[in-house]
C-alpha positions as CSV (number, residue, x, y, z in Angstrom):
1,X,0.0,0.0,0.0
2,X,2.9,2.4,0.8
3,X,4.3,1.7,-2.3
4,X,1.4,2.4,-4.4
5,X,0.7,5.8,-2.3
6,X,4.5,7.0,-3.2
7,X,4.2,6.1,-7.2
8,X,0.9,8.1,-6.9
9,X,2.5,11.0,-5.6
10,X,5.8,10.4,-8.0
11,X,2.9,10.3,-11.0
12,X,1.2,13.5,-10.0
13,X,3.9,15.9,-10.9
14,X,4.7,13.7,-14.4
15,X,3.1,15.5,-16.8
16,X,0.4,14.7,-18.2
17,X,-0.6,11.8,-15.5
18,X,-3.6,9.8,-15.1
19,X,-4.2,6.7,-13.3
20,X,-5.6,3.8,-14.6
21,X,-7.5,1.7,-11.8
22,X,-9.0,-1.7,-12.3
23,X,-12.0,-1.9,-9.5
24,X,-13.5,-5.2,-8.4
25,X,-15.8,-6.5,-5.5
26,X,-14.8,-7.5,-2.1
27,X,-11.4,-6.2,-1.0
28,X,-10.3,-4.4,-3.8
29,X,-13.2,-2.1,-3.7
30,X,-11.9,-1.3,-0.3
31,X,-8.5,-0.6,-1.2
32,X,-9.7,1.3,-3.6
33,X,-11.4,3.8,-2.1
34,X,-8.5,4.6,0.5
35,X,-6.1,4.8,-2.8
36,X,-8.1,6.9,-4.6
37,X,-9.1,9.4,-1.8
38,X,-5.6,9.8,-1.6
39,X,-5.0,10.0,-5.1
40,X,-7.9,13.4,-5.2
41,X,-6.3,14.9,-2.6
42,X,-2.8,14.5,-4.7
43,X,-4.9,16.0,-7.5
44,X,-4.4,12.4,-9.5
45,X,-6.7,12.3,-11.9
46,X,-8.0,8.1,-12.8
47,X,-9.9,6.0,-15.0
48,X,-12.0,3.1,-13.0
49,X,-11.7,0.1,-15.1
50,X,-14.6,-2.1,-13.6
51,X,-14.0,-5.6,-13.2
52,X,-16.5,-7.4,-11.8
53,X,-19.3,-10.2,-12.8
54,X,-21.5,-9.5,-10.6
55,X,-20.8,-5.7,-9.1
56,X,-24.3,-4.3,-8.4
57,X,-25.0,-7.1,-6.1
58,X,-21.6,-6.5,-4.3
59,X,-22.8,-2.8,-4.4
60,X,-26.1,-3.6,-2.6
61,X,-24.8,-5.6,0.0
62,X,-22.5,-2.7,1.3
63,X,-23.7,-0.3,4.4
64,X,-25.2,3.1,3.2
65,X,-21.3,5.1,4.3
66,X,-19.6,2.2,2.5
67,X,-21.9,3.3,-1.1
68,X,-21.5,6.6,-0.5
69,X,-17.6,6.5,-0.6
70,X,-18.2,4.2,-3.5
71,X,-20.1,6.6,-5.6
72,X,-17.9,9.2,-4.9
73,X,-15.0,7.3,-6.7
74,X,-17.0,6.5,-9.2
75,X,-18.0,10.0,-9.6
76,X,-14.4,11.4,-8.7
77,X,-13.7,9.3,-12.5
78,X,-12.4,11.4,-15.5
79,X,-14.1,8.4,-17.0
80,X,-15.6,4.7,-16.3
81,X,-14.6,1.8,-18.6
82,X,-16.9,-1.3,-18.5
83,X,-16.4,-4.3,-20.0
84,X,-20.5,-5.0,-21.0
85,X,-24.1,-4.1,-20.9
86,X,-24.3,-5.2,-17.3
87,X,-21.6,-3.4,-16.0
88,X,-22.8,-0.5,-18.0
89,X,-26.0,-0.9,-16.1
90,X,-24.3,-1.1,-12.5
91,X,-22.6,2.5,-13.5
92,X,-25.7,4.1,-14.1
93,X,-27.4,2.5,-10.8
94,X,-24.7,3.6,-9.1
95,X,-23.9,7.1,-10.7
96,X,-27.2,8.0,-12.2
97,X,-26.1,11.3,-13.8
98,X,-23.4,9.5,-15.8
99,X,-23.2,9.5,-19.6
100,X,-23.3,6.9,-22.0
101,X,-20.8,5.6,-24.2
102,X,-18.5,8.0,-26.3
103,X,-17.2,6.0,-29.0
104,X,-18.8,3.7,-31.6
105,X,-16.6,0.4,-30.2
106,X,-19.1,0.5,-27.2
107,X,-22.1,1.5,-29.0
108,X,-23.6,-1.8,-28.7
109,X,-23.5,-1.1,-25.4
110,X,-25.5,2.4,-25.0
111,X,-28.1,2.7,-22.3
112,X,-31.5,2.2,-24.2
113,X,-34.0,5.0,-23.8
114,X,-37.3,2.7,-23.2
């Protein structure tokens, strides 16, 4: 953990530096969030890679402070790469102001308007 707090802080004055962050359930959720709160307050910006079959259930099974400091990373996100439709899905549950899909590679994937 030490280690990954002092290449954080090395990366914030390389210019220009952002942070790519794979994101699962379970413990590396946790980790996460105590990374990536350290990484705003660096002024590291990141992109949350999510990683995870089955996140939304993870996501509903966590306290109401727990979700909080989850959607704040995922809010705190220059952007949010999913993998499919269903972890598309989780993003909007999760973040409901955020946008769909920018380029045509994940147009297949855009949040349907019905």
């Amino acid at each position: 953990m030490g280690r990954a707090i002092l290449t954080m802080l090395v990366a914030r004055f390389s210019s220009p530096c952002v942070a790519h962050v794979n994101i699962a359930g379970r413990g590396s959720t946790i980790r996460k969030v105590f990374l990536l709160t350290i990484a705003r307050a660096f002024g590291l910006r990141y992109v949350l890679h999510l990683h995870d079959y089955n996140y939304a259930d993870y996501f509903r099974s966590r306290g109401a402070f727990l979700q909080k400091l989850i959607e704040k990373l995922f809010r705190g996100a220059a952007t949010v790469v999913v993998l499919g439709r269903g972890d598309l899905e989780v993003v909007f549950s999760i973040v409901p102001t955020a946008q769909g899909p920018r380029n045509r590679s994940s147009q297949c994937c855009s949040r349907s308007a019905t």
